[in-house]
MIVEXZA-375519 format. One line per 3 residues: for each residue x, y, z of N, C-alpha, C. Coordinates in steps of 0.05 Angstrom, whole numbers, plus 5000, padded with zeros to 4 digits. Example, Ala and Ser with C-alpha at 12.3 -4.5 7.8 and 13.67 -1.06 7.14 Angstrom:
<marvos>
5264/4886/5156/5246/4910/5156/5264/4934/5156; 5257/4955/5142/5273/4979/5143/5258/5001/5157
</marvos>
This chain:
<marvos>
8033/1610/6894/8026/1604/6866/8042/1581/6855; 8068/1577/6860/8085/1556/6858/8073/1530/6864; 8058/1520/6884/8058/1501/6903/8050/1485/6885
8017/1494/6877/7999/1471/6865/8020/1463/6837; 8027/1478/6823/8043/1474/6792/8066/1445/6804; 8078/1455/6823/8101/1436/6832/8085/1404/6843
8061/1412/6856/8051/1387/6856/8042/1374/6835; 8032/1386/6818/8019/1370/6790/8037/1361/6778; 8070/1371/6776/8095/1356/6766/8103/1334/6773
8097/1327/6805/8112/1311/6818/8094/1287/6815; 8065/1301/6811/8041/1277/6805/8052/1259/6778; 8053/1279/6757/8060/1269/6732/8085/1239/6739
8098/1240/6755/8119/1224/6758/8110/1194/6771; 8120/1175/6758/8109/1151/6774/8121/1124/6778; 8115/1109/6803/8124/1094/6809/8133/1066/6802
8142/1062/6800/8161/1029/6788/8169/1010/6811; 8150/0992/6826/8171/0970/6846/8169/0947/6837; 8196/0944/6836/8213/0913/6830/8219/0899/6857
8209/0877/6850/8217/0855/6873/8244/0832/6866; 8251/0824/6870/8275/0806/6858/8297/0791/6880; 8294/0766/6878/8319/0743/6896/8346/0771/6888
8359/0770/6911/8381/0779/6920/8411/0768/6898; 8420/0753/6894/8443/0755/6866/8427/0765/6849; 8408/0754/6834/8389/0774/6820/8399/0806/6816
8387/0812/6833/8387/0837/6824/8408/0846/6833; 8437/0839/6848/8459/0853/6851/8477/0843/6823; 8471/0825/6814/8498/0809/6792/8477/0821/6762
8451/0817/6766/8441/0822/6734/8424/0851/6734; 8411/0856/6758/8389/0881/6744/8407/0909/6743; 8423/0908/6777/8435/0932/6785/8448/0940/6767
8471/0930/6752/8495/0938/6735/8479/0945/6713; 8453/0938/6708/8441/0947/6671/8422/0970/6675; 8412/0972/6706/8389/0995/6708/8395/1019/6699
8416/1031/6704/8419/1054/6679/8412/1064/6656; 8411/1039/6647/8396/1039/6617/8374/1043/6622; 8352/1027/6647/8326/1034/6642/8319/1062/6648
8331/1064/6672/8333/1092/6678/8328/1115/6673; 8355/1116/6652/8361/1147/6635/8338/1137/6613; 8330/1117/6602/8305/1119/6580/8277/1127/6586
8275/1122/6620/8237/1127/6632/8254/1148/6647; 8263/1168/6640/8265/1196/6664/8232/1199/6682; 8215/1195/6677/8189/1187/6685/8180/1175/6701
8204/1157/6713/8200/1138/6729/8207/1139/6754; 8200/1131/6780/8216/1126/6802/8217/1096/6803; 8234/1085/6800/8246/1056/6802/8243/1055/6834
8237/1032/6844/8245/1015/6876/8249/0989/6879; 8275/0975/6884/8273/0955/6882/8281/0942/6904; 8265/0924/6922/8263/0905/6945/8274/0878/6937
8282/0872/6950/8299/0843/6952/8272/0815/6966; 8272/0800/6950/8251/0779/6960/8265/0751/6964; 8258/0732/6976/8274/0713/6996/8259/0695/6977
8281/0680/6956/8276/0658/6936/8253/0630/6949; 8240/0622/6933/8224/0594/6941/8199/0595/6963; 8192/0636/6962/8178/0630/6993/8143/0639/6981
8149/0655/6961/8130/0657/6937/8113/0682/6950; 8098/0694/6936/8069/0701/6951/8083/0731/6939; 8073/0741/6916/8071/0775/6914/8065/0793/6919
8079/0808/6936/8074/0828/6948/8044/0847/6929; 8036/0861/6943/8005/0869/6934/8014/0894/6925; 8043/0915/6930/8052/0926/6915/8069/0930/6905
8071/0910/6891/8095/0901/6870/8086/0911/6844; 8096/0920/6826/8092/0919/6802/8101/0894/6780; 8127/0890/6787/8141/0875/6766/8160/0848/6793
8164/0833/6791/8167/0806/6813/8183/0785/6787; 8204/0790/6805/8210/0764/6793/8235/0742/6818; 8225/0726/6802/8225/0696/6819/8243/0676/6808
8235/0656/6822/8258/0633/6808/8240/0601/6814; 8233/0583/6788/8222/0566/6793/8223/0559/6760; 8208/0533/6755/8205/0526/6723/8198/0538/6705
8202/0535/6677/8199/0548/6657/8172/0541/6646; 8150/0556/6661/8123/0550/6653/8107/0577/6629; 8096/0575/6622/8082/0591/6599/8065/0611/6613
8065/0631/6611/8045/0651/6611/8023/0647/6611; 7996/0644/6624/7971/0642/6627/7960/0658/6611; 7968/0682/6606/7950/0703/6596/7957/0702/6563
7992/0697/6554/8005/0698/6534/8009/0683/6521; 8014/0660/6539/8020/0638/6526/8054/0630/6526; 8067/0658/6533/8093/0659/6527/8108/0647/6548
8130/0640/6547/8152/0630/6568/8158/0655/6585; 8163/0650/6613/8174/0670/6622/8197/0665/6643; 8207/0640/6632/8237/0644/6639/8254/0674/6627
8280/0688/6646/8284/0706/6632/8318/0694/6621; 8326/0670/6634/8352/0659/6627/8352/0632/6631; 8367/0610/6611/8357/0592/6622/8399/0588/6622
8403/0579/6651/8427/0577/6669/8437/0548/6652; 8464/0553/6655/8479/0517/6668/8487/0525/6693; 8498/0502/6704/8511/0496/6726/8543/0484/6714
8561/0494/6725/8586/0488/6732/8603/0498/6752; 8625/0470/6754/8644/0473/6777/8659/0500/6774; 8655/0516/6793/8671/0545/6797/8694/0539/6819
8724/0553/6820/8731/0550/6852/8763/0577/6837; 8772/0580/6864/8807/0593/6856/8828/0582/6840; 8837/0596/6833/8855/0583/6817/8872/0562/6828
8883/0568/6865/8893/0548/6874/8891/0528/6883; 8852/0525/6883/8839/0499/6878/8836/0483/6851; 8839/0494/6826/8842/0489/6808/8864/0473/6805
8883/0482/6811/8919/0478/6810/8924/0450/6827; 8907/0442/6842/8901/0416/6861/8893/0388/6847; 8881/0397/6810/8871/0375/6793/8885/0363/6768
8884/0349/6767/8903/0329/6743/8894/0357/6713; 8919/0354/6695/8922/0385/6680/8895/0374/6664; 8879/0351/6658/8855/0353/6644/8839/0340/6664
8820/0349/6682/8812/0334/6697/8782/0321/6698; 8775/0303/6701/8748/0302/6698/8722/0302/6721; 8706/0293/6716/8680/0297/6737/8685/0292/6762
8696/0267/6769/8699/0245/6792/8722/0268/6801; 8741/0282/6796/8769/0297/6811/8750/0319/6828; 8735/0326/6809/8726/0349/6829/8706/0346/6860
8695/0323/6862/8691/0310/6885/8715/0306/6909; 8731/0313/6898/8757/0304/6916/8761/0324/6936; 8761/0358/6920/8763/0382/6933/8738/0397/6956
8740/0405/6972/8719/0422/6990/8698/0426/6976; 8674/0424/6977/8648/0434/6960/8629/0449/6977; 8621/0474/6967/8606/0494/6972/8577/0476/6967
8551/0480/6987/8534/0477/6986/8504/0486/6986; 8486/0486/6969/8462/0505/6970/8439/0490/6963; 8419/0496/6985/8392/0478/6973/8383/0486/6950
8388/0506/6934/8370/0517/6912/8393/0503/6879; 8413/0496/6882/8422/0481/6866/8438/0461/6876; 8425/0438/6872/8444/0421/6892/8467/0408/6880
8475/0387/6882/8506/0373/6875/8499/0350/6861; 8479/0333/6870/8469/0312/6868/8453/0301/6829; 8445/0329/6818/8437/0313/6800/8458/0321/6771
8478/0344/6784/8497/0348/6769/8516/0323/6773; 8524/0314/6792/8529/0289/6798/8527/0256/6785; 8494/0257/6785/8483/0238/6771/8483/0241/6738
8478/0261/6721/8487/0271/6695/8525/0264/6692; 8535/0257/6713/8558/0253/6697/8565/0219/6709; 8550/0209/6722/8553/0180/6726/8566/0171/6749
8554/0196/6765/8571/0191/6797/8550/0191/6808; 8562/0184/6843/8552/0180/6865/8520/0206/6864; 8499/0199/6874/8479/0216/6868/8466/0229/6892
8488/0213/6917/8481/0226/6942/8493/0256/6951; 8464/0270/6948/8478/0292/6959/8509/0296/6987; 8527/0313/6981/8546/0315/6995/8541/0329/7018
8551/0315/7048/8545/0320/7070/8558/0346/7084; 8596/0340/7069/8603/0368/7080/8606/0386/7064; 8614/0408/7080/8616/0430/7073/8597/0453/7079
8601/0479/7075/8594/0504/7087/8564/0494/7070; 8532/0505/7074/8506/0503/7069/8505/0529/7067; 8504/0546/7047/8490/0570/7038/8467/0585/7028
8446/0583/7038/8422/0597/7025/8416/0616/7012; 8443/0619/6992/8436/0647/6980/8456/0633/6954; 8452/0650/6931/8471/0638/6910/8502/0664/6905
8493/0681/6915/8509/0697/6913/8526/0696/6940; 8519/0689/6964/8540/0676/6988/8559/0656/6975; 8550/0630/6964/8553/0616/6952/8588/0626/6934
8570/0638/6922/8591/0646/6892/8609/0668/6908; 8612/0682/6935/8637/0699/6946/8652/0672/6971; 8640/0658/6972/8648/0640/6987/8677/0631/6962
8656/0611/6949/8690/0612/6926/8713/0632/6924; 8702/0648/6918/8723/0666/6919/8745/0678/6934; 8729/0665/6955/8749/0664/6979/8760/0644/6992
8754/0618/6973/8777/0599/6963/8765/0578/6983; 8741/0577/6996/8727/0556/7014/8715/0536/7007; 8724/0533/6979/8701/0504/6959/8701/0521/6933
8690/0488/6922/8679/0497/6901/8653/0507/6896; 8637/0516/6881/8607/0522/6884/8605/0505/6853; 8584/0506/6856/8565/0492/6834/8545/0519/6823
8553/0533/6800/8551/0563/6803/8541/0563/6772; 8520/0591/6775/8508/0595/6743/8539/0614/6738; 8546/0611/6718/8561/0631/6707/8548/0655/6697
8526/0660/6689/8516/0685/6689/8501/0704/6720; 8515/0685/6734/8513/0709/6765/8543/0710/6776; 8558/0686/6766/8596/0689/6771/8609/0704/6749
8592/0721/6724/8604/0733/6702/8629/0749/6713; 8630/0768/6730/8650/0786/6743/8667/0775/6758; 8668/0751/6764/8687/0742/6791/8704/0728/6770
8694/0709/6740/8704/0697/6716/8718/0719/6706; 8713/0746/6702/8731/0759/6682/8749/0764/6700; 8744/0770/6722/8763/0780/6738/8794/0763/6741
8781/0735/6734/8797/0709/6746/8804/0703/6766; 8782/0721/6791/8781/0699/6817/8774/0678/6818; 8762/0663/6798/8738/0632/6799/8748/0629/6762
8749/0610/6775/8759/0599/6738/8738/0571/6740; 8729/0555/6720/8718/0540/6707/8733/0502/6715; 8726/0494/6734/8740/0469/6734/8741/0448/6717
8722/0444/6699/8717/0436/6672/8715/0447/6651; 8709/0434/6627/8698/0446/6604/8671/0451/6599; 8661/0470/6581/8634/0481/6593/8621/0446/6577
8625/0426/6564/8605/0402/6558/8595/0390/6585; 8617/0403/6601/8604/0388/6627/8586/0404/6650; 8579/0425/6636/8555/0440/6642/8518/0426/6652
8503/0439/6672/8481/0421/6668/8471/0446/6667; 8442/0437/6650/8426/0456/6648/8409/0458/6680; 8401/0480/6689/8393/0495/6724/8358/0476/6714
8350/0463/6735/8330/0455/6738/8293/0478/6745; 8314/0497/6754/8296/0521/6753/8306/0545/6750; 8298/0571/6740/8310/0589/6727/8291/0619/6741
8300/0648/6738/8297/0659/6740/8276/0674/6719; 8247/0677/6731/8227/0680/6714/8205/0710/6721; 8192/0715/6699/8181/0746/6711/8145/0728/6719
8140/0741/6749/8105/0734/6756/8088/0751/6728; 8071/0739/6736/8056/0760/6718/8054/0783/6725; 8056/0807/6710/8043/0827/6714/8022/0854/6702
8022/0877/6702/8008/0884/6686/8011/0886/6655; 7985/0890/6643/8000/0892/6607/8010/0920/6607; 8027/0930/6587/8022/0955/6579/8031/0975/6597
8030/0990/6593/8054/1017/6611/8076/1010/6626; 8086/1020/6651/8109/1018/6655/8122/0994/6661; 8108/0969/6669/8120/0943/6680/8118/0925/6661
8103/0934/6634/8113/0907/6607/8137/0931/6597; 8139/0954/6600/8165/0963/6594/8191/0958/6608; 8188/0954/6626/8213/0937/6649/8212/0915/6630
8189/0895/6636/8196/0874/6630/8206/0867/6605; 8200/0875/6585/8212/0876/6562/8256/0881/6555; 8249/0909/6574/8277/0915/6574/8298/0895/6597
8282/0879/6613/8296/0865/6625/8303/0830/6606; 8282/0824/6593/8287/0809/6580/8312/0811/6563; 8317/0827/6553/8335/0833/6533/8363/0834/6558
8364/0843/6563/8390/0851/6594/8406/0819/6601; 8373/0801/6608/8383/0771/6604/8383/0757/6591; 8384/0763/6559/8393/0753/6543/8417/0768/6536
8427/0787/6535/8457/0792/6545/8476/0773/6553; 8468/0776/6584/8485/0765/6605/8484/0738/6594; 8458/0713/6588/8463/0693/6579/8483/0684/6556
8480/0705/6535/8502/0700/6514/8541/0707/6524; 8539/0731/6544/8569/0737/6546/8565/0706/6568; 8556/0692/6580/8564/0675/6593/8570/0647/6584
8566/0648/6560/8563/0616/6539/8588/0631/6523; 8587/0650/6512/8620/0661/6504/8639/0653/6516; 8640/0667/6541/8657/0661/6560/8670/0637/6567
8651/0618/6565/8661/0591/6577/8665/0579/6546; 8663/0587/6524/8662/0565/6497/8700/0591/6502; 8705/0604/6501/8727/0610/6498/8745/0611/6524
8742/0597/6552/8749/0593/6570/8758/0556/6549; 8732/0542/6544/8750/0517/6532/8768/0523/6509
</marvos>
């Protein structure tokens, strides 16, 4: 008599899969899912890790998010960037300690530089009136979050969003090699695919928007009171 009652409960319950680039969702979704969590008790959350720039949505995905320009919504009209990044010089403090006590753009060329095809060197580079050729050495990382523990373990600098280095900054393993004016804005940003209207995945999406507008503000804090 139990059986069928327990199945029609378990029916009632339903599924949620999130797709998301890897710092993604370890630096911004994982630490806030709680919140979505304990609010959809209703939900089974799943979230898969997707390999940035390779595109193509999974057929059961619910909610996908990606990383590319800040284009408008087809259906909305709306933006669906969910943060829009700078870039700055990140590294240890005892790479830091290596630069003239106010140092500027051209010093930080001097030190080891961390490398990644998805934000390169070159047009942060060129925004400050230097050399525009991408830099040859150094470690090549395909991930942004390799990237940003690489620093930390004192192998270069990275050229790093600070709202995916938020924890390694408070921590003060990676301190800020400049002032945040010398910030560039990320040429492409972390954005939601489309997905369905209405029930559970414009309720993610919603609550995730808000999550990275969070993280975007403690990260512009951070560095206006880091200068």
């Amino acid at each position: 008599a139990a059986v069928p009652l327990h199945r029609r409960a378990a029916q009632r319950r339903q599924r949620l899969r999130i797709t998301a680039p890897p710092t993604f969702a370890r630096q911004i979704l994982l630490p806030a899912l709680p919140g979505f969590t304990e609010a959809h008790p209703e939900l089974d959350v799943e979230i898969a890790l997707s390999i940035p720039f390779l595109g193509g949505q999974g057929a059961d995905t619910d909610v996908e998010i990606g990383q590319g320009p800040d284009v408008p919504d087809l259906a909305t009209g709306a933006p669906t960037a969910l943060m829009h990044d700078v870039l700055l010089p990140l590294a240890v403090p005892a790479l830091r300690a290596r630069l003239p006590a106010q140092p500027v753009p051209s010093d930080v060329l001097a030190l080891p530089l961390l490398r990644t095809p998805i934000d390169l060197w070159a047009p942060w580079q060129r925004a400050h009136g230097l050399a525009e050729q991408e830099p040859e050495a150094g470690a090549r990382l395909v991930d942004l979050g390799l990237v940003i523990e690489a620093a930390e373990l004192g192998q270069g600098v990275a050229l790093a969003r600070p709202t995916l280095a938020e924890a390694a900054l408070r921590r003060g393993t990676l301190v800020p090699l400049l002032p945040a004016r010398h910030a560039l804005p990320a040429s492409h940003h972390y954005r939601l695919h489309p997905h369905a209207a209405g029930g559970a995945a414009e309720a993610f999406a919603q609550w995730l928007r808000g999550v990275c507008w969070a993280a975007q503000q403690r990260a512009s804090e951070f560095l206006s009171g880091a200068a």
